[in-house]
N, C-alpha and C positions, 0 to 999 in steps of 0.2 A: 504581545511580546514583540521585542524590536530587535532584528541584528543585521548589523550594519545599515541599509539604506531601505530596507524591507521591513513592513511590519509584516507579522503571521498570523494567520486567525484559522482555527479549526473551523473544517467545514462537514456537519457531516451529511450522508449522502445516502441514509438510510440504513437498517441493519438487515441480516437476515444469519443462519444457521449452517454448521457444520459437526457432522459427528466427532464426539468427544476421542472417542478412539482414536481417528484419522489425524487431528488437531493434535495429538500427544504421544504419537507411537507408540514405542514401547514402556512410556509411563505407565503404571499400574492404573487404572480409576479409582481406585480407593487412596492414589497420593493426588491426580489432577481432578479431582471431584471437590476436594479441601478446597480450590483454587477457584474455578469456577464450575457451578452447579448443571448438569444437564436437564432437559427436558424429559417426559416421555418416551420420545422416541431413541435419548440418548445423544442429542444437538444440544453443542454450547452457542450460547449467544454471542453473536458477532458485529462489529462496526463495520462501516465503509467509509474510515474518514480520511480524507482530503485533505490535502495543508495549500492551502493560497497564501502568496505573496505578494506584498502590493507596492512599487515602488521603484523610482530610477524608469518612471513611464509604464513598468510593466504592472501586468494581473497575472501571474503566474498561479495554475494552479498543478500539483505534485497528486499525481495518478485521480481516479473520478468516477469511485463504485461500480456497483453492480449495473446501472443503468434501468431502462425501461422495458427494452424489447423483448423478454421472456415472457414464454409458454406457461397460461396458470398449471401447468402441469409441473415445470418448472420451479416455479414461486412459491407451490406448495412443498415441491423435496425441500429447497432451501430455505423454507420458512421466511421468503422476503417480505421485507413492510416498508414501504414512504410515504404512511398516513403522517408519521410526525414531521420526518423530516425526508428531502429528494435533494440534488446536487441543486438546478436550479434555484430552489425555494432560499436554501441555506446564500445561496452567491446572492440573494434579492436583500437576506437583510445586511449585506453589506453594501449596497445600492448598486449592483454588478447586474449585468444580463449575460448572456451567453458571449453577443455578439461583442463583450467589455475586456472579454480574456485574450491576451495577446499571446502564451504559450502556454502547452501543456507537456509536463514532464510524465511518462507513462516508467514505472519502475519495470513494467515486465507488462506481457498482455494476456495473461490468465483472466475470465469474464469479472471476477470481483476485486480487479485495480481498473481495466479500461474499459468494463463497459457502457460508461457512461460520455466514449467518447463518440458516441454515434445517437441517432434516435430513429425510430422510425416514422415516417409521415404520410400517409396515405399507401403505404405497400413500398414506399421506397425509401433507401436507408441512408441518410446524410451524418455530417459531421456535427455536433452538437454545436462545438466551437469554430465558426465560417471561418473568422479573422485569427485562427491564431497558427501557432507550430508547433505542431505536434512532435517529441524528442522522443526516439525510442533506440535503442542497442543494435547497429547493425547485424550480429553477431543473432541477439535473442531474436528479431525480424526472421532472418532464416531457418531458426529455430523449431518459430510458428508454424512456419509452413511446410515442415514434417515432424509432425511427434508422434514421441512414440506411445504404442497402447498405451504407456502407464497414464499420460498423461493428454492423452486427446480432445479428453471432455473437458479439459481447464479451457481451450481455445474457443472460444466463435471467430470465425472469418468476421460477418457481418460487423463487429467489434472495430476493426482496424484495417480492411482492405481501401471501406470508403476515403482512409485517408491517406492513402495514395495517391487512387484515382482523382482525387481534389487536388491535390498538388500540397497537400498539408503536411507532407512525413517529411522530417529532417533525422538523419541517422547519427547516432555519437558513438563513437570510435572507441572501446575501451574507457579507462579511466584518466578523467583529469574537468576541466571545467565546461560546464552543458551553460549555465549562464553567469552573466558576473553574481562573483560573490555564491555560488552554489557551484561545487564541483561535487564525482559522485565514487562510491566503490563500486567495484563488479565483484558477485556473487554467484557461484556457479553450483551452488549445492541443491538449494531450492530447486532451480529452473537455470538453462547457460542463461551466463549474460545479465544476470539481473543487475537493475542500477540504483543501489542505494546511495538517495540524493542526500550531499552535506551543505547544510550552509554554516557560515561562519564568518565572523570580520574580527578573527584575530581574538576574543577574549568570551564570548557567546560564542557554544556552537551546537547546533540540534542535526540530529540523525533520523532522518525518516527508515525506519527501520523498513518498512514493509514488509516482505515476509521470511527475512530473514529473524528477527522477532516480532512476531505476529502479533503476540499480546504480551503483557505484563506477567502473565505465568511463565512465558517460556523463556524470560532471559538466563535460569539454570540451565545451563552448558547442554547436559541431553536432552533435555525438554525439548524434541525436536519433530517436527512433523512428519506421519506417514505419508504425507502429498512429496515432501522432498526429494527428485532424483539421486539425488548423492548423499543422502544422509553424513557419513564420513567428513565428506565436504564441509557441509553445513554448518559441524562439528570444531572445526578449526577457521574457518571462517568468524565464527562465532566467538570463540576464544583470540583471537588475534583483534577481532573488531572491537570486543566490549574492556578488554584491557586498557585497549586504547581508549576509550570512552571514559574510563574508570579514573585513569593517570589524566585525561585531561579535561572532567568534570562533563562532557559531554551530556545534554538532552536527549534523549532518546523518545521517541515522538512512535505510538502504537496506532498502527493503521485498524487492528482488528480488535482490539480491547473494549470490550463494552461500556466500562466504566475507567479507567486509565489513560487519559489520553497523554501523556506523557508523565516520567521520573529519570531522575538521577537514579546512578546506582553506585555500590561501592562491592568490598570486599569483605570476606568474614570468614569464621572459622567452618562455616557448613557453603562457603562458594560466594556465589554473585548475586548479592541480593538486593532491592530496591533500596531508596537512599530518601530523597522527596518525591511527592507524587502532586501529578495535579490530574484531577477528578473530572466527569462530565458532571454539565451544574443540571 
């Protein structure tokens, strides 16, 4: 896909698991089970995908999974897996290395959008990306570094300190444009401060949703997650966003949808339902 001076390419970054429950609040599971199936343990399957931009000199890639440096103890709650696919493996077959990516847009820094912006190497924890800039919410930065119990466990330090220390953090201000031709919303229901990235050249325009709609089931208005601080929020957040999507044909691009990587959406007599869809092949 092309808009404006960018091409986009999905990247994905590995999948792993989250309970169905938690993933759908107060949806019933006999209505979010229709949608997507649980495991066992009652974990739907999840993406970690990545949107890279390539173009006007830059590699832009928009947030960067789960990462590496979890505890198998870890890997098992979350059911991680990068036998198929890891962030580096996926940027190789676009002939990118690490050191190729000139910025990295982080939506928010909960462990499965940034933690792929660190790795570990011999006990010590550096920036995946050496050469690039890393863009995060001055606002959600300070956020990180007091949560509260609800949400403590979403954070690793280790994830995002390193890139400070490097001199890699550049902080965006609210809303309005992080790079040419991609400006972003702020979301504050999910987590303060999230920055959902738009791009757009006037007649294309794709919405990285992040976890504002997580997957493909949740674009129906409640369909809302129990991880979200403000639910309410989220709520009108969501209603205000996808209208606008709706009136202006907008892509909606699903960072956690297993099979959904992006659709259009419209409107209908039972609400906000998908429109086209493109699939993982």
């Amino acid at each position: 896909m092309k808009i404006g001076s960018y091409e986009l390419h999905s990247i994905e970054t590995g999948s792993f698991a989250l309970d169905g429950g938690a993933m759908f609040g107060v949806v019933p599971k006999t209505l979010w089970e229709k949608s997507i199936a649980p495991d066992e343990k009652n974990r739907i399957p999840m993406a970690a995908r990545a949107l890279l931009l390539v173009g006007d000199g830059r590699r832009i890639l928009i947030d960067v999974g789960n990462g590496s440096k979890f505890t198998d103890k870890l890997k098992a709650i979350y059911k991680m897996d990068n036998s198929r696919n890891d962030l580096l493996t996926s940027l190789k077959k676009h002939n990118l290395t690490a050191a190729d990516i000139t910025d990295v847009v982080l939506t928010h820094l909960h462990f499965d959008h940034a933690g792929g912006s660190t790795f570990n190497e011999n006990g010590t924890v550096k920036p995946t990306f050496p050469n690039a800039k890393y863009y995060v919410q001055r606002e959600h930065w300070e956020a990180a570094h007091k949560p509260t119990e609800r949400d403590r466990a979403s954070f690793f330090p280790e994830d995002f300190m390193p890139l400070a220390e490097h001199g890699l953090l550049n902080f965006t201000e609210g809303e309005g444009e992080i790079l040419p031709g991609i400006t972003c919303r702020i979301c504050n229901g999910h987590t303060s401060a999230l920055q959902a990235p738009i791009i757009s050249d006037g007649t294309t325009t794709l919405l990285y949703c992040a976890d504002l709609v997580p997957t493909a089931a949740h674009v129906p208005l409640p369909w809302i997650m129990a991880y979200d601080l403000r639910p309410l929020v989220t709520l009108e957040e969501k209603r205000r966003i996808l209208q606008k999507a709706i009136d202006e044909n907008w892509i909606l691009f699903f960072e956690h949808d297993a099979t959904v990587e992006a659709a259009t959406i419209s409107m209908s007599d039972k609400g906000i339902v998908l429109r086209e869809k493109i699939v993982v092949n």
